[in-house]
C-alpha positions as CSV (number, residue, x, y, z in Angstrom):
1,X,0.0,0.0,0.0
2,X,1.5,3.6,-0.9
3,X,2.4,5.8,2.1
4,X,2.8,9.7,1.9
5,X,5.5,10.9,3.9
6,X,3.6,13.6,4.8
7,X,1.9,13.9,7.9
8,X,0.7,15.5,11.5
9,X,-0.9,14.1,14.7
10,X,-1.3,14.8,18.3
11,X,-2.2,13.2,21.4
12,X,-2.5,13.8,25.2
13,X,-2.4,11.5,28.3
14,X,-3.7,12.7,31.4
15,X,-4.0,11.6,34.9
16,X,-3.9,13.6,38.7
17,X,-0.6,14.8,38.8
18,X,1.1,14.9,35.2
19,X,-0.3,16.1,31.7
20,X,1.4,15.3,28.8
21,X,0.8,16.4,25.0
22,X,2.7,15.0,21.9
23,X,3.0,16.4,18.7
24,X,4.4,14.6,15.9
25,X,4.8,16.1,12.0
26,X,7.0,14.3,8.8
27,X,7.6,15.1,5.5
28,X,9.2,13.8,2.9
29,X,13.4,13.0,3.4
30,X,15.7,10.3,1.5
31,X,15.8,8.3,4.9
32,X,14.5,8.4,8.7
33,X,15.4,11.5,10.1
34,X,14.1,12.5,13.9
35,X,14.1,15.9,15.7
36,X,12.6,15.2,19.1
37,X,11.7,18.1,21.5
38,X,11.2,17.3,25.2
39,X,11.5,19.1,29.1
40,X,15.5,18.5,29.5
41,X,14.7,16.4,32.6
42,X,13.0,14.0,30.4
43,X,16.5,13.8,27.7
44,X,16.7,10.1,28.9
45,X,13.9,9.3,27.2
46,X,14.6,10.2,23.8
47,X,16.1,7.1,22.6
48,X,13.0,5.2,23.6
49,X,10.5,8.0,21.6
50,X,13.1,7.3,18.6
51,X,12.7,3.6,18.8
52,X,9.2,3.8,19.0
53,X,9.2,5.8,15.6
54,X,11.5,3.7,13.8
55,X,9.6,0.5,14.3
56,X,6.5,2.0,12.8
57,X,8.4,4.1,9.7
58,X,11.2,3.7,7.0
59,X,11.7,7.1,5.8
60,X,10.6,11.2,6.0
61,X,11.7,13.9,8.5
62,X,9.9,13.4,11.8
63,X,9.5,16.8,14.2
64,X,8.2,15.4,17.4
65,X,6.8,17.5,20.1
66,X,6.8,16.2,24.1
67,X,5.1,18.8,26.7
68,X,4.8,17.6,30.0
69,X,2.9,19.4,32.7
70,X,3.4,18.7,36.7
71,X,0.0,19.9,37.7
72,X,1.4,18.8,41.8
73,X,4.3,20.2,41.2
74,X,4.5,22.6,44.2
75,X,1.9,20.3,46.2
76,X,4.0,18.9,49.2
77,X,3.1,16.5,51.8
78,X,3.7,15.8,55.3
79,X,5.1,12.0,56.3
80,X,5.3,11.1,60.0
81,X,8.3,9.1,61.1
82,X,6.3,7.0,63.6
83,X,9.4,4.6,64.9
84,X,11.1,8.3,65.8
85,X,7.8,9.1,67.3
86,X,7.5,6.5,69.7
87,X,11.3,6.5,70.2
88,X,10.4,10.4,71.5
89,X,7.6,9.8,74.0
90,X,9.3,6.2,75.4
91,X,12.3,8.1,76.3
92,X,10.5,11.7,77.9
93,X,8.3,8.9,79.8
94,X,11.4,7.0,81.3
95,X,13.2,10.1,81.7
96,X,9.8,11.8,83.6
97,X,10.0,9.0,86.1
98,X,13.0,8.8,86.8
99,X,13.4,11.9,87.6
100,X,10.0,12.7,89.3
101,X,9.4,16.1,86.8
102,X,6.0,17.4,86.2
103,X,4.1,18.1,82.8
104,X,2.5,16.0,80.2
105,X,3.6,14.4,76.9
106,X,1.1,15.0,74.7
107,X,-0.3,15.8,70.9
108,X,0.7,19.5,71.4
109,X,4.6,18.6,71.8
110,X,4.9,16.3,69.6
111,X,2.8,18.7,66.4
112,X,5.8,21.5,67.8
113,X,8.7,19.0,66.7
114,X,9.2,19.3,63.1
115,X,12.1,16.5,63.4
116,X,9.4,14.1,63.5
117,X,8.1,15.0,59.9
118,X,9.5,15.1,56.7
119,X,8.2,17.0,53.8
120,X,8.3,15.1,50.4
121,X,7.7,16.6,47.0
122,X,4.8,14.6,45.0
123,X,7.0,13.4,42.0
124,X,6.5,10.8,39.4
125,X,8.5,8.3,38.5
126,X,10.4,8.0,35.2
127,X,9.0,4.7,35.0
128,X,5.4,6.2,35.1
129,X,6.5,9.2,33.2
130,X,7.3,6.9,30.4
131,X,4.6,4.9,30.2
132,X,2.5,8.1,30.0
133,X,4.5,9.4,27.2
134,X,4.1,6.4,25.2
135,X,0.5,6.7,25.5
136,X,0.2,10.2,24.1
137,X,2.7,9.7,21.6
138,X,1.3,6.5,20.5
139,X,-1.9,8.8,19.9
140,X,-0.1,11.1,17.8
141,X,1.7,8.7,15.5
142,X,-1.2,6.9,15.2
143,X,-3.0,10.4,13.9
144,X,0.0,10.8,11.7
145,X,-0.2,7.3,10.1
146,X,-3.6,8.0,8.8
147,X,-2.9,10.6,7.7
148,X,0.2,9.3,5.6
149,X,-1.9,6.4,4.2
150,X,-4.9,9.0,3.4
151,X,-2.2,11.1,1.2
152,X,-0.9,7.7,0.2
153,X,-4.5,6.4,-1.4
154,X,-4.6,9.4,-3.1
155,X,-0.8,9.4,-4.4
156,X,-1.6,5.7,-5.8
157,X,-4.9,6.7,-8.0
158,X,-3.1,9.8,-9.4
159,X,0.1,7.4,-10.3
160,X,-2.2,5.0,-11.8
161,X,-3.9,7.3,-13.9
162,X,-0.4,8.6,-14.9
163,X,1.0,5.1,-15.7
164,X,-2.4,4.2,-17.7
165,X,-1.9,7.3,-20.1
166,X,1.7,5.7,-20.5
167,X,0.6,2.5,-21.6
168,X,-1.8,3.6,-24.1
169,X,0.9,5.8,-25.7
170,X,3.5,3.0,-25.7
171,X,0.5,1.3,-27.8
172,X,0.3,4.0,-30.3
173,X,4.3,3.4,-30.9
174,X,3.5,-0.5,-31.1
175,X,1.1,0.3,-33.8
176,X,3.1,3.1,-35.1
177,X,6.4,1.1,-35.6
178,X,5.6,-1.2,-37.9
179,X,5.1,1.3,-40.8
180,X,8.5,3.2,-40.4
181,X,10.3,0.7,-42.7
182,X,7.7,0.6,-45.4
183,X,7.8,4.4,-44.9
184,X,11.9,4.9,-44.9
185,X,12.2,2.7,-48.0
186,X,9.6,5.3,-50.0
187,X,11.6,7.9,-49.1
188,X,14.9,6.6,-49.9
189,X,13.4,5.9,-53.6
190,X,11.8,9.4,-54.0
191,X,15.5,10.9,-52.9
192,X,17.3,9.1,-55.0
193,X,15.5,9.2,-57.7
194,X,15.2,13.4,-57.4
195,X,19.1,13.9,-57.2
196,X,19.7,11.0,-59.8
197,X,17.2,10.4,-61.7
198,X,19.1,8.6,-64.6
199,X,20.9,6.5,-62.8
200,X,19.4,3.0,-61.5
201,X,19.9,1.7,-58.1
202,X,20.2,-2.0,-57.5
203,X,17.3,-3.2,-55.3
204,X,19.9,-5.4,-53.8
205,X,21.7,-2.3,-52.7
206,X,18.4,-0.6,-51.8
207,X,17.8,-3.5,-49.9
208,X,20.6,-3.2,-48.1
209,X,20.5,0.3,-46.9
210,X,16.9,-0.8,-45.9
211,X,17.7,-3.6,-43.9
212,X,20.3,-1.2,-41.9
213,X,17.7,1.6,-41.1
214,X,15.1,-1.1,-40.0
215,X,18.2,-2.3,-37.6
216,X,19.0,1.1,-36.4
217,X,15.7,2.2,-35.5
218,X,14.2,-1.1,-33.9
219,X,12.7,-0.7,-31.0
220,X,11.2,-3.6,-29.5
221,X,13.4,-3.8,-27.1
222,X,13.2,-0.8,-25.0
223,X,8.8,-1.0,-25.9
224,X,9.0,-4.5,-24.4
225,X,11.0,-2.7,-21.0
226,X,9.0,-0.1,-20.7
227,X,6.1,-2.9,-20.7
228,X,7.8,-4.7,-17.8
229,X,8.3,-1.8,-15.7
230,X,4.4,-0.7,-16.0
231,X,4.1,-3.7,-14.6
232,X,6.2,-3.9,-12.3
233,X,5.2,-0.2,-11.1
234,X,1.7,-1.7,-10.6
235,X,3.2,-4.3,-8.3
236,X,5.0,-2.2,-6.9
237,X,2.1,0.4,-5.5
238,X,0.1,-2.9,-4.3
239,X,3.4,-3.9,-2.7
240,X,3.2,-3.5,1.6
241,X,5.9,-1.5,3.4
242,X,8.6,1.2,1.8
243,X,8.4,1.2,-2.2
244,X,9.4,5.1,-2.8
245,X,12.9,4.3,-3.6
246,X,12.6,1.4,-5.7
247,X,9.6,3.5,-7.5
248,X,11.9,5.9,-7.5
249,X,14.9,3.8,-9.5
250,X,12.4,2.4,-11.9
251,X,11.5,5.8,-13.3
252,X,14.8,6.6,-13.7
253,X,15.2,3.2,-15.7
254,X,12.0,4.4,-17.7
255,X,13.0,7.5,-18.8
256,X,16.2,6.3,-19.7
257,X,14.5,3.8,-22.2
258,X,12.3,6.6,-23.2
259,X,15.1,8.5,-24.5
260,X,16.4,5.7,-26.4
261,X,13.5,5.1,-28.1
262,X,14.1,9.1,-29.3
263,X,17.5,8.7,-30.7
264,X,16.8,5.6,-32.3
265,X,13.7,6.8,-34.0
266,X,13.5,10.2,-36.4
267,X,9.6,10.2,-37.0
268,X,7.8,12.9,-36.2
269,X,4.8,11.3,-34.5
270,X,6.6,9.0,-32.2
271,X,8.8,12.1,-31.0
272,X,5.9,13.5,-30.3
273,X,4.5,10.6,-28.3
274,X,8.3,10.2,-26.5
275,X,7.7,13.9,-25.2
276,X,4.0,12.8,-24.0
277,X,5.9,10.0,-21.8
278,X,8.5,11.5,-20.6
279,X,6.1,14.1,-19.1
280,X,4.2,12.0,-17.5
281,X,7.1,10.0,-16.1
282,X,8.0,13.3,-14.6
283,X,4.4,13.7,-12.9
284,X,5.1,10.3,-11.6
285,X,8.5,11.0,-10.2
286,X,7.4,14.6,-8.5
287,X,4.7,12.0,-6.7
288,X,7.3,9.0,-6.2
289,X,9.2,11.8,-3.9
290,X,6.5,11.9,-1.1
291,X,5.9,8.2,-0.9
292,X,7.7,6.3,1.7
């Protein structure tokens, strides 16, 4: 199936303490190309956002976005060390016996002694943070895939119709070719016989010069290539997974056939008809630059 390289998607995963929004936008590149953009104390997660990327794509130029938001992050919260606690009122109760003191131990004292608390920030860990991320981010690549095979469906009718306007020129040289000999061999007689008209040509010699024109200017071979590689471009669009560069080599091989057919040939209507492919081989090829 044909993939665009072109594409943009976005996703968000939220729960109570951390937001996170991933962003994600490719276009067309030679290979896999990633430019990730994340909160510096989430770097260590960037190989794992470019491996999740390069499992799911072969080539394009991937800007991807990360945003994460600590909702808590100023919330703090009290933890009571209980053991120290204890450890407290057991030793002012041994010590308040033994030494026969007055006063109470209670609630009051023990709310005045900030040793007996410690303050922790509400923080994530990377663990969570990454499972998080993966969520959003799986959102947004899956937004952007969609969106390349949407471009994609459309890149595959316009190639067909492109490839099917090929095909019926190529038959209008098949039909065309046939005739050229016939045709040469005319106007070798009527040029001879205007710049010497008294003198008589052999038709063995005629023949001859015949024979090496219809040589010179066959071209069944490259008609018969150009054949193969219309069908092999219609493999290759219903082909799964990256075809841009091979689509991209086979054009090349196309024109290049095209343009022998040209110098072999010196007829008027099939130059004509060499121009109509080779334009739209370069429609196809403008295409063939966005497909994965």
């Amino acid at each position: 199936m044909v993939k665009s390289m072109t594409g943009y998607g976005c996703g968000g995963a939220v729960d109570e303490s951390i937001t996170i929004e991933a962003e994600a936008k490719s276009i067309n590149h030679r290979y896999l190309d990633i430019s990730i953009r994340l909160p510096k104390e989430f770097a260590s997660l960037e190989h794992g956002i470019k491996k999740l990327i390069q499992k799911r794509f072969s080539r394009g130029h991937f800007d991807v976005w990360i945003k994460v938001e600590d909702s808590q992050q100023n919330q703090q919260q009290l933890k009571l060390n209980a053991p120290l606690a204890k450890a407290y009122v057991d030793s002012l109760v041994k010590l308040q016996q033994e030494l026969n003191l007055p006063g109470e131990i209670n609630i009051d004292f023990l709310g005045n002694n900030p040793q007996l608390f410690t303050t922790l920030e509400e923080l994530k860990s990377e663990v969570d943070i990454s499972r998080q991320l993966r969520q959003a981010l799986k959102q947004a690549l899956d937004s952007l895939e969609a969106m390349r095979a949407e471009e994609g469906r459309a890149t595959y009718e316009e190639i067909s119709q492109l490839a099917a306007r090929i095909k019926q020129v190529l038959t209008q040289i098949e039909q065309r070719t046939p005739l050229l000999v016939d045709e040469y061999k005319v106007r070798l007689t009527q040029k001879i016989n205007k710049l010497a008209p008294k003198i008589a040509i052999p038709e063995e010699r005629l023949a001859q010069e015949v024979i090496i024109y219809a040589e010179r200017s066959d071209i069944s071979e490259e008609l018969l290539r150009l054949n193969s590689h219309l069908n092999q471009l219609s493999g290759f669009l219903a082909a799964e997974g990256a075809i841009g560069k091979k689509l991209d080599f086979l054009i090349q091989e196309m024109n290049r056939e095209t343009n022998t057919i040209g110098s072999k040939v010196s007829d008027v209507a099939i130059s004509q008809q060499v121009v109509e492919i080779k334009c739209q081989l370069e429609k196809i090829r403008e295409q063939v630059q966005n497909i994965e």
